[in-house]
N, C-alpha and C positions, 0 to 999 in steps of 0.2 A: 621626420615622421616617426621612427624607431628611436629607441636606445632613448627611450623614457623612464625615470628610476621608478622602482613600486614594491613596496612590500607591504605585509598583508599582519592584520591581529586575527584575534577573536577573544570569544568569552562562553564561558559555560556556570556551571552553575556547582559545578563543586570541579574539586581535584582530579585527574587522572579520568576525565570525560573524554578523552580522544584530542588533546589541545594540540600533541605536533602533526598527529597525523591530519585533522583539519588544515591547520594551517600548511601542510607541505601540500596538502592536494589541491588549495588555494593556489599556488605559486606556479603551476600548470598550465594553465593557463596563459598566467603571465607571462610566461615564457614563448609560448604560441605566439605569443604579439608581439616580439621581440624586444619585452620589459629589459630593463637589467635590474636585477634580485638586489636587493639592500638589503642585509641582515640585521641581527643585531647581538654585538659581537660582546665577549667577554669584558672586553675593556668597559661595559657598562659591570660598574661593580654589584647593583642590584640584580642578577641573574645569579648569584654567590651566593645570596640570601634571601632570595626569594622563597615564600614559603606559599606564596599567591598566586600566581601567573605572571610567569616569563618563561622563553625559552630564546634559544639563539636566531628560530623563525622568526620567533617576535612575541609583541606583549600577546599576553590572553591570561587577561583578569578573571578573578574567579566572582559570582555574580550575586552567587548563593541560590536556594532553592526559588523565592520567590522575586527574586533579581532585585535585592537590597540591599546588597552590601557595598557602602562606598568602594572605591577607588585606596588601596594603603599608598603609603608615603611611596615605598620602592614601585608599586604596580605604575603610579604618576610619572616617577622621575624615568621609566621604563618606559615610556609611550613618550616623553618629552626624548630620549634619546632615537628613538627613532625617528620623530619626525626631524630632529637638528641634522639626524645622517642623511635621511633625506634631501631636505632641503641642500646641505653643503655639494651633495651628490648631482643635485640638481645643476647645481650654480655651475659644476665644473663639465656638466656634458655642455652648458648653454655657453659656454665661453671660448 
């Protein structure tokens, strides 16, 4: 019934919008429910050079003002490493 993996993005519309402190206050919750928190950890090398949205809470794409800016290369491969943690995270509580 617990010890379900979950971690959390978001998106805003420019830079320096409140992205970690959104996503850490996201994560409150989850905990309440007795989630277990997946990060997302340095060894994504797109957090190094991100200049768009990431952090080690998680992805949080920037959107722009009228929320139309694609998705960049690293913002992608940044949301694809979370859900891979995810899932692998997944596989080993179910086993």
């Amino acid at each position: 019934m617990f010890e379900k993996p979950a971690g959390v993005f978001t998106s805003t519309s420019s830079m320096h919008c409140g992205q970690e402190t959104t996503l850490s206050c996201m994560l409150l919750p989850l905990l309440h429910h007795g989630m277990i928190i997946c990060g997302l950890p340095y060894s994504e090398t797109g957090l190094l050079s991100t200049g768009a949205g990431g952090t080690p809470y998680g992805p949080s794409p920037v959107a722009g003002s009228d929320s139309d800016l694609p998705l960049t290369g690293i913002e992608q491969d940044l949301c694809r490493g979370r859900g891979s943690r995810l899932a692998r995270l997944g596989g080993k509580l179910s086993g």
